[in-house]
C-alpha positions as CSV (number, residue, x, y, z in Angstrom):
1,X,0.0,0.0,0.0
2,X,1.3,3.2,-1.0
3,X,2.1,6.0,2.3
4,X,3.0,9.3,2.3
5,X,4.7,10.3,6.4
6,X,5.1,14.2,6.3
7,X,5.5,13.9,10.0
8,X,2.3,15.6,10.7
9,X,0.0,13.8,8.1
10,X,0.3,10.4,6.5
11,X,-2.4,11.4,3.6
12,X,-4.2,7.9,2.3
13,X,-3.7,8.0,-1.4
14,X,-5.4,4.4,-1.1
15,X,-8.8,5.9,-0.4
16,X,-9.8,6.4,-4.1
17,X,-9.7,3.4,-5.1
18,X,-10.7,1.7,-2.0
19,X,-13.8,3.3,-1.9
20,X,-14.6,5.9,-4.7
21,X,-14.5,8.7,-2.1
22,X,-10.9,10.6,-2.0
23,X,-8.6,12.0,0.7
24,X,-9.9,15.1,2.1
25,X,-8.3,17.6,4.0
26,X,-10.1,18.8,7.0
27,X,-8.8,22.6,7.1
28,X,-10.6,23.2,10.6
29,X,-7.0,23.6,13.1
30,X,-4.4,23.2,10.3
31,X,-1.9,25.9,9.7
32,X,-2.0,26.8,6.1
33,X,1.3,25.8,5.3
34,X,0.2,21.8,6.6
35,X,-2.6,22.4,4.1
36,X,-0.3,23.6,1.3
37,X,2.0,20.4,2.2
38,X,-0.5,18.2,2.1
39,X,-2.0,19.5,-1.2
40,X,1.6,19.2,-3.2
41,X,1.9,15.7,-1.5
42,X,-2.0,14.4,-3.3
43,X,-1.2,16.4,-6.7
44,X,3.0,15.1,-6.8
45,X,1.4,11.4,-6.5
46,X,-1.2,12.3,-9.0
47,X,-4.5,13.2,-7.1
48,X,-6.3,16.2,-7.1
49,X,-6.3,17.5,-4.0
50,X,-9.6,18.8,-2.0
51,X,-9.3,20.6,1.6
52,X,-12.7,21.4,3.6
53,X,-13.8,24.5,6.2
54,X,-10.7,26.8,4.9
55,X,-11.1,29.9,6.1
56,X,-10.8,32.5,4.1
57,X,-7.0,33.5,6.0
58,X,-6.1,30.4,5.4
59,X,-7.3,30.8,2.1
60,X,-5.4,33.8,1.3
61,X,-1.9,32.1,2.5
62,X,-2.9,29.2,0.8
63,X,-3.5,31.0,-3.0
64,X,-0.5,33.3,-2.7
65,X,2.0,29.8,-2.7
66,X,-0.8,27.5,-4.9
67,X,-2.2,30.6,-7.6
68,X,-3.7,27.9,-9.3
69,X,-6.0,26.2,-6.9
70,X,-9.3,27.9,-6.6
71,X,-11.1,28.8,-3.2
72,X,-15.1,28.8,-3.0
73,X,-16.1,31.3,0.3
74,X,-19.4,30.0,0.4
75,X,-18.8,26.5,0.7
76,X,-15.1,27.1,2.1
77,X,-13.9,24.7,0.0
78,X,-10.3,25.1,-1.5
79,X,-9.2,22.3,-4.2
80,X,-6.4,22.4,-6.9
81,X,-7.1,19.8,-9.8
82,X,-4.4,18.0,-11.7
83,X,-6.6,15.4,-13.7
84,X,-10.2,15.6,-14.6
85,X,-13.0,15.5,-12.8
86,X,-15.4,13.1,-13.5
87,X,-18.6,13.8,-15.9
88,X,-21.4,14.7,-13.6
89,X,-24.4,12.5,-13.8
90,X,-27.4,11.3,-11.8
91,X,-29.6,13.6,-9.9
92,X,-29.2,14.7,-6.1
93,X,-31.5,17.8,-4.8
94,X,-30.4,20.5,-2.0
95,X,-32.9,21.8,-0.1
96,X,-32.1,24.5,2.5
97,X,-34.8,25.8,5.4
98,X,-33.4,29.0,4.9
99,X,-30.5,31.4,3.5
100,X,-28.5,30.8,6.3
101,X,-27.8,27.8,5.6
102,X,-26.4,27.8,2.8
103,X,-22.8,27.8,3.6
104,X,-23.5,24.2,4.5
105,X,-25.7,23.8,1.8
106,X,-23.0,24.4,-0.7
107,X,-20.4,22.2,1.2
108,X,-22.5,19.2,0.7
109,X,-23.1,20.4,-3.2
110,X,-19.5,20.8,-3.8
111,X,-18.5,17.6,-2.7
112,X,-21.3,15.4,-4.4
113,X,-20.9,17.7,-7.8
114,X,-16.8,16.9,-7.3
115,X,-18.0,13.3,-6.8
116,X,-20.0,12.8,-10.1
117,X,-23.6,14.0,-9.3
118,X,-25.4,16.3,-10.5
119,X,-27.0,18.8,-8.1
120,X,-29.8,20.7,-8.4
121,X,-30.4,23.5,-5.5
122,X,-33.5,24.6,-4.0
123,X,-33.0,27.3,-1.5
124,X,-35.1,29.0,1.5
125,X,-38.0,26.6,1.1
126,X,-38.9,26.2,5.2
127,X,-41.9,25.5,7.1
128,X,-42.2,29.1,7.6
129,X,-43.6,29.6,4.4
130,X,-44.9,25.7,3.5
131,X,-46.2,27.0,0.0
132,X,-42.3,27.4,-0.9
133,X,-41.8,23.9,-0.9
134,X,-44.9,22.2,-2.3
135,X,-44.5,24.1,-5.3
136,X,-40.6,22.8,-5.6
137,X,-41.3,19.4,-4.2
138,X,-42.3,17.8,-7.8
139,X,-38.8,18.7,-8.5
140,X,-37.7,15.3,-6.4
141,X,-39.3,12.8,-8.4
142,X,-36.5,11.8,-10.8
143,X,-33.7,12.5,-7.8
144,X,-31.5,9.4,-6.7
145,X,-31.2,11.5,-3.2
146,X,-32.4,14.8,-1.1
147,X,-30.2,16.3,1.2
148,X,-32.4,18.6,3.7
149,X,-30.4,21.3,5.4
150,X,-32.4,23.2,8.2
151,X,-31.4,24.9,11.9
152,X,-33.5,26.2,14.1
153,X,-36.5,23.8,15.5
154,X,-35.1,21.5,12.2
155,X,-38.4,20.6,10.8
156,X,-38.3,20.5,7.2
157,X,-37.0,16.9,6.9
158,X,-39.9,15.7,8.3
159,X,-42.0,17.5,6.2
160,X,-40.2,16.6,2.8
161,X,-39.4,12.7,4.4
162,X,-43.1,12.7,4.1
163,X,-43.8,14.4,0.8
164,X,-40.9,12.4,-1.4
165,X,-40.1,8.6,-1.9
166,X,-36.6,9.5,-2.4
167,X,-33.8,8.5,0.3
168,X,-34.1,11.7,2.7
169,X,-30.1,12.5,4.3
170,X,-31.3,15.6,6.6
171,X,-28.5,18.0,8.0
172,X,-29.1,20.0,11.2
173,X,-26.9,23.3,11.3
174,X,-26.0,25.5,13.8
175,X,-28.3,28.3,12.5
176,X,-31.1,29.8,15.3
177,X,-31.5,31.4,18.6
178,X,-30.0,30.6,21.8
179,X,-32.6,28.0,22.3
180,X,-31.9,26.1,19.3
181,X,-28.1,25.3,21.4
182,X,-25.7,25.8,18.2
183,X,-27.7,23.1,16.3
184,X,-28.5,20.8,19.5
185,X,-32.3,21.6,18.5
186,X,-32.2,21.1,15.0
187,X,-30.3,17.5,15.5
188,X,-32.4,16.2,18.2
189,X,-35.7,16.8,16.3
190,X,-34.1,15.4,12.9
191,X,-33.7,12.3,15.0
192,X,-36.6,11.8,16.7
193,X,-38.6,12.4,12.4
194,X,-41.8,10.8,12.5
195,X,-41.3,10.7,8.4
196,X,-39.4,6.8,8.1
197,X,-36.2,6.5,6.1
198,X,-34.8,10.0,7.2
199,X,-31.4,9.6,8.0
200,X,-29.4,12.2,9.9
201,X,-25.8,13.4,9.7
202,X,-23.8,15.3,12.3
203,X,-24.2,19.4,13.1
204,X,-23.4,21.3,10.0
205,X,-21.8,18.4,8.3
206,X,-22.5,19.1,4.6
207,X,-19.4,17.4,3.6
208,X,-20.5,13.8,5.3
209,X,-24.0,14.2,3.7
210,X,-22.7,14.9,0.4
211,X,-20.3,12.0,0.0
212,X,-23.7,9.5,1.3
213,X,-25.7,11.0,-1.4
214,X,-23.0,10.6,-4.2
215,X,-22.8,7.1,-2.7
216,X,-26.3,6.7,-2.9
217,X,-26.5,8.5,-6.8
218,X,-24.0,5.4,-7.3
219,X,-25.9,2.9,-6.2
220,X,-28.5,4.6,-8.7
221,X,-26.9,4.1,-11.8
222,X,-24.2,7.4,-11.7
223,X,-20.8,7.2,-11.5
224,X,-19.4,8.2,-7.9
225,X,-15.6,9.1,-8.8
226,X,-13.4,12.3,-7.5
């Protein structure tokens, strides 16, 4: 098995092939030269290279020594491509509760978009205003997965887990009032859907719900490659 020690990482250039999903740099608590070493080790060994929650700082470090790897703020994703990425095919849908959750939104789009699916968004569509998402929820139908991002009270799952026969991967995030407890809320209602099939992935982890929905827009006839 191929290993790559930089002392401070030993990146898993195995992962690929193992399991269709690639190594991915968690940016949270690195310095941005560890992400810039890490990058240069993925793309020297032939992999594109794909680093999550990069701040924009880090960002800005990053791009002055790596001009040619591209930074998204929204999503704060940073990658640098050396081969192609694969054709995009399938269907997965986004929906979001509200604007605010977005960022998170677009993390979870990024990563199943880089992964071979085709996304289509649908955002600000909450319980608040129900009519929102009855008129979008047709859009569903021919989907291989819906991703449901929503803070506060973290309802709309529920509501679209009961409104779609499509897998439902719902995503509390840490959008709300003190009462909503960073996400806590959002998380704890997700799990306790009265809608069957919803599955649940951590506090504003788009990234984790975006690689199960490639996975699932696999398993649906789509390529799932990075």
């Amino acid at each position: 098995m191929r290993d790559v020690d930089l002392g401070f990482a030993k990146p898993d250039l195995e992962r690929l092939s193992r399991r269709g999903i690639p190594e991915v740099i968690f940016g949270a608590g690195k310095s941005a030269d560890q992400i810039i070493a890490i990058i240069r080790a993925l793309n020297d060994r032939g992999q594109n290279a794909f680093a999550t929650r990069v701040s924009p700082e880090q960002a800005e470090r990053i791009l002055l020594a790596l001009p040619d790897a591209r930074y998204q703020p929204e999503s704060r994703i940073l990658t640098r491509d050396i081969v192609p990425l694969p054709e995009q095919s399938g269907k997965i849908v986004i929906l979001t509760a509200g604007t605010s959750d977005l960022p998170v939104a677009e993390e979870a789009a990024v990563t199943a978009e880089r992964m071979g699916a085709k996304v289509e968004r649908i955002y600000d569509v909450g319980v608040a205003g129900l009519h929102r998402l009855l008129s979008r929820i047709g859009q569903t139908a021919d989907a291989h997965a819906v991703i449901v991002v929503a803070g506060m009270e973290g309802a709309l799952p529920s509501v679209v887990g009961g409104l779609t026969d499509k897998p439902v991967i719902a995503v509390p995030t840490s959008v709300g009032y003190g009462a909503s407890f960073q996400g806590l809320a959002a998380l704890l209602g997700m799990l306790n859907s009265c809608a069957a099939g919803v599955t649940v992935v951590n506090i504003d982890n788009g990234f984790g719900a975006g690689v199960a929905a490639a996975l699932i827009n696999r398993v649906g006839g789509a390529p799932c490659q990075a």
